[in-house]
C-alpha positions as CSV (number, residue, x, y, z in Angstrom):
1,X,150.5,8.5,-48.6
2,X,150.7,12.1,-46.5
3,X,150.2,11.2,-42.9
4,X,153.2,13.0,-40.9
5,X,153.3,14.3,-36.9
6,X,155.3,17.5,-36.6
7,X,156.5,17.5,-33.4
8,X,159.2,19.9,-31.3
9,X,159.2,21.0,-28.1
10,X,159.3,24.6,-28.8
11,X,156.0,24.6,-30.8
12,X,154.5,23.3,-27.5
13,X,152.5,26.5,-26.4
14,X,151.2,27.1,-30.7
15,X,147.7,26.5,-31.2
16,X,148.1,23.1,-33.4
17,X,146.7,23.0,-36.6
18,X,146.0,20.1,-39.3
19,X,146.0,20.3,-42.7
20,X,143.9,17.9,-45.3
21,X,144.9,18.5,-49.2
22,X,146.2,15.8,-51.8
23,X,148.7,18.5,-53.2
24,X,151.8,17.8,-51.7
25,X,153.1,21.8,-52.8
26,X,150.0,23.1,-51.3
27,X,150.3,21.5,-47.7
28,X,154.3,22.1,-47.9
29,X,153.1,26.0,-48.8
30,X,150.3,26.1,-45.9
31,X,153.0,24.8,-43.7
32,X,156.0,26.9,-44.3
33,X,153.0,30.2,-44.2
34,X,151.4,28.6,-40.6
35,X,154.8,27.5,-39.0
36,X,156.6,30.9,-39.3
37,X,153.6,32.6,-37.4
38,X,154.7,33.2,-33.2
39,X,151.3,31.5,-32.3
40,X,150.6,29.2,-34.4
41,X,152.3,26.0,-35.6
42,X,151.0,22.6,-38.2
43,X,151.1,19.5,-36.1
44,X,149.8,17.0,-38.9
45,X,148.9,16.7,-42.3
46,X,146.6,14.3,-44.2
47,X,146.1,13.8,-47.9
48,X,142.5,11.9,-47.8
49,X,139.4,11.1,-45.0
50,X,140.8,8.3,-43.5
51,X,143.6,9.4,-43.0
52,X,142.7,12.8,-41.3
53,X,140.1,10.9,-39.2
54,X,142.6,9.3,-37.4
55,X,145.5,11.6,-37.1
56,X,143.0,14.4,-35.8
57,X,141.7,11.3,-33.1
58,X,145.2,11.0,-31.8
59,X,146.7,14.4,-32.5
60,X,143.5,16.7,-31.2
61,X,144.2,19.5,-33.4
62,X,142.3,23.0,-32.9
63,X,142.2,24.0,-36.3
64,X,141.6,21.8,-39.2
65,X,141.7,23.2,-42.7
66,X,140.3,20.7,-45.3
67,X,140.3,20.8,-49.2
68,X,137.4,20.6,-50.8
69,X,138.0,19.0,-53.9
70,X,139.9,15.8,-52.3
71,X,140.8,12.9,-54.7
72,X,139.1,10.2,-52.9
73,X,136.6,12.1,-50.8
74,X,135.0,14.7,-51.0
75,X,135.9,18.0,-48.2
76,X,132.2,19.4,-47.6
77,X,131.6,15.3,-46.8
78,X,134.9,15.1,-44.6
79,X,134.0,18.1,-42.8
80,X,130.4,16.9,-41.8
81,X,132.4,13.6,-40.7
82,X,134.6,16.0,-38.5
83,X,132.0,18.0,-36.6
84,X,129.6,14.8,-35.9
85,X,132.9,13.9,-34.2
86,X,134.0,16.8,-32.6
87,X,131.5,19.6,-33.3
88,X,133.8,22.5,-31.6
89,X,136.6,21.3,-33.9
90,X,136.7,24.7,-36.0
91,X,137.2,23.5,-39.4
92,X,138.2,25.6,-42.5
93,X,137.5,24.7,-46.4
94,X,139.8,26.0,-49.3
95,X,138.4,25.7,-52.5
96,X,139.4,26.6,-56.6
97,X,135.4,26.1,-56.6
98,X,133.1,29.5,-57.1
99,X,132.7,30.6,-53.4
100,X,128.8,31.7,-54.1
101,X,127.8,28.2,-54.3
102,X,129.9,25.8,-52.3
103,X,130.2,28.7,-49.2
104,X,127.3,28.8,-48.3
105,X,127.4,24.7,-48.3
106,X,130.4,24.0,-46.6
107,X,129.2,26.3,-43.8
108,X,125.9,24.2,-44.0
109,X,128.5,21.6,-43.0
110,X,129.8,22.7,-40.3
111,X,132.9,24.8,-41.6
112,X,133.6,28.3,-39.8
113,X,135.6,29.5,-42.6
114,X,135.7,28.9,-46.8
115,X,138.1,30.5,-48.2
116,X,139.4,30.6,-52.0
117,X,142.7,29.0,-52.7
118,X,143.8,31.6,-54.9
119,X,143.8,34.2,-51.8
120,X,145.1,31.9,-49.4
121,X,148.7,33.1,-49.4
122,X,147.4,36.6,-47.8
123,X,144.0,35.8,-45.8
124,X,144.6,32.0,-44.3
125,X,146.4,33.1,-41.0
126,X,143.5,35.7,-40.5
127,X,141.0,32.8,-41.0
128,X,143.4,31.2,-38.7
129,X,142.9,33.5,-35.9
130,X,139.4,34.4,-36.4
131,X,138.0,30.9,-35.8
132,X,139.7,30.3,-33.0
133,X,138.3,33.3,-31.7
134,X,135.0,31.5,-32.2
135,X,134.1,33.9,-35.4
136,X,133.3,32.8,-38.9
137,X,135.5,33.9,-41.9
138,X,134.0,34.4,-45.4
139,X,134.9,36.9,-47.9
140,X,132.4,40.3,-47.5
141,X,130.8,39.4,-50.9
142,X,129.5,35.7,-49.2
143,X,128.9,37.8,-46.1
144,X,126.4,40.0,-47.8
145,X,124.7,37.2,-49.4
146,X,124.2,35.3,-46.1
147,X,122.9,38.6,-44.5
148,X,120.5,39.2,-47.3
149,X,119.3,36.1,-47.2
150,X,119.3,35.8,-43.3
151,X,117.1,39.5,-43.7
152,X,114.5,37.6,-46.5
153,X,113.9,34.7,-45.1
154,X,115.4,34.6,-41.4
155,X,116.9,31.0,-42.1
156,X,120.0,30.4,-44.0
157,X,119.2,26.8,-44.6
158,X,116.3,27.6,-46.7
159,X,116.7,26.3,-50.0
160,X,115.8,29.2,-52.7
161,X,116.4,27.2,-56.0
162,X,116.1,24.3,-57.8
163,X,120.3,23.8,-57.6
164,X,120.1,23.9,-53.5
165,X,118.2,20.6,-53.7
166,X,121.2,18.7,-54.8
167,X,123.7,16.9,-52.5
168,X,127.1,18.2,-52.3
169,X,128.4,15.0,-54.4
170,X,125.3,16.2,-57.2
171,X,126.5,19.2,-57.9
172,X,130.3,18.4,-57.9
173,X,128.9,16.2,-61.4
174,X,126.2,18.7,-62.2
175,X,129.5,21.4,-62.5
176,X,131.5,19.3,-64.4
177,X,128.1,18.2,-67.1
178,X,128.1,21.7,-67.4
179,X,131.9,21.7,-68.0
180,X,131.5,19.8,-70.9
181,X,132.7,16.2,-69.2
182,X,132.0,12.9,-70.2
183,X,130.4,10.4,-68.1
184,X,133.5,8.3,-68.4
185,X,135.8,11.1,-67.8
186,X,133.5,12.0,-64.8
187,X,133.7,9.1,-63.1
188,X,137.4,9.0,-63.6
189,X,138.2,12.7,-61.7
190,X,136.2,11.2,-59.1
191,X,137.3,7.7,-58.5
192,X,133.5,6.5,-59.4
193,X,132.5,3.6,-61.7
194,X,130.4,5.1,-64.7
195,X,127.7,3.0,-63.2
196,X,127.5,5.2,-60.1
197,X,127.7,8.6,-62.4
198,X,124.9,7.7,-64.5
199,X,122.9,7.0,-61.3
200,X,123.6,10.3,-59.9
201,X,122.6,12.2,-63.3
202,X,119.5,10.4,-63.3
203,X,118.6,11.5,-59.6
204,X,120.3,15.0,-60.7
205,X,117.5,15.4,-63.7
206,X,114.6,14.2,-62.0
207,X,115.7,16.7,-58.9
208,X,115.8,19.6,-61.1
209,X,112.7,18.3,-63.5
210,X,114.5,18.0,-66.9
211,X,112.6,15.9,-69.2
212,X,116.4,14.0,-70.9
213,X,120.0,14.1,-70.9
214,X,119.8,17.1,-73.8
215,X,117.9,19.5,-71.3
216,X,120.5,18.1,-68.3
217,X,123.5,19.3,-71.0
218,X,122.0,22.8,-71.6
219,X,121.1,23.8,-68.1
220,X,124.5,22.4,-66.9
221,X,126.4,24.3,-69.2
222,X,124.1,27.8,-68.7
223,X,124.5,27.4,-65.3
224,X,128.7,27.1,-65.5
225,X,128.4,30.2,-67.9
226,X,126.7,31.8,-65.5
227,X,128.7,30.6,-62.5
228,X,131.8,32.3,-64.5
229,X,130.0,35.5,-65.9
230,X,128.9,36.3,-62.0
């Protein structure tokens, strides 16, 4: 289990950040990028909730950047978790997931930042720095969208499709219907019984007013093609 302090005196004037992720490489990579920055430095790293609940209690980062897709948890849930408990904790999600549907979530959670793990090599230390500035960081193509949809409807929490009505937990299994998974196969990438899965498809149809499972399959799957085409 990940749960180290990184402690030395001359790191003592860095702004301390914590790092959540269940990929050993990545949190070693986020480390070795973050710790050779002049004002920065990584105080602590977690590799699930619990964890990072209680080393950000006792080590009162200023920064924490989460991972969305967690093996036990899930990041949009651990980030809600974070700001009931400390709402001007700026928090930071890094995602492989497509940013023009879980953005706009996570920063429904609470997040200042999301951020796309294949451009987090050039762009995390600039996320860095812009939320502790009190800013938000998104790409410009999320930034649009929000504006636009700011401009339309003056609320960004509206919800403008039949997709935005499912829980951040739904539409993890409603992506990976679409991706062609198994029940059983679901509930094993997410630590579930299949009990629980077929539970959540049932809410997922009914939510989205799909008459079977056949109709669940196809709009899953047209909505991962499209996902991928856009």
């Amino acid at each position: 289990m990940a749960q180290k302090q990184r402690r030395n005196t001359t790191f003592e004037n860095k702004k301390r950040i914590f790092i959540v992720d269940d990929h050993p490489i990545v949190r070693d990579g986020l480390i070795t990028l973050i710790n050779h920055q002049q004002d920065l430095r990584v105080c602590g790293e977690a590799e699930e909730a619990a964890q990072a609940l209680k080393s950000i209690s006792e080590l009162k980062p200023e920064v924490v950047i989460v991972d969305i897709g967690l093996k036990s948890s899930d990041g949009i849930e651990l980030t809600k978790s974070i700001k009931a408990r400390y709402p001007r904790l700026p928090v930071i999600v890094l995602s492989i997931h497509d940013e023009s549907v879980y953005a706009e979530r996570a920063l429904r959670a609470g997040a200042q930042a999301y951020l796309m793990k294949e451009v987090v090599s050039e762009n995390i230390v600039t996320a860095i720095r812009t939320v502790l500035s009190g800013e938000i960081y998104v790409s410009n193509k999320i930034g649009k969208k929000l504006l636009r949809k700011i401009s339309a409807t003056g609320n960004i929490d509206t919800i403008s499709a039949p997709i935005d009505s499912l829980s951040d937990r739904e539409l993890e299994i409603f992506r990976l219907i679409g991706q062609g998974y198994k029940p059983s196969k679901i509930a094993e990438s997410m630590h579930l019984s299949v009990k629980t899965v077929e539970t959540y498809r049932a809410r997922i149809k009914d939510k989205l007013n799909l008459a079977n499972a056949d109709e669940l399959l196809r709009y899953a799957i047209q909505w991962v093609s499209s996902k991928r085409e856009g």
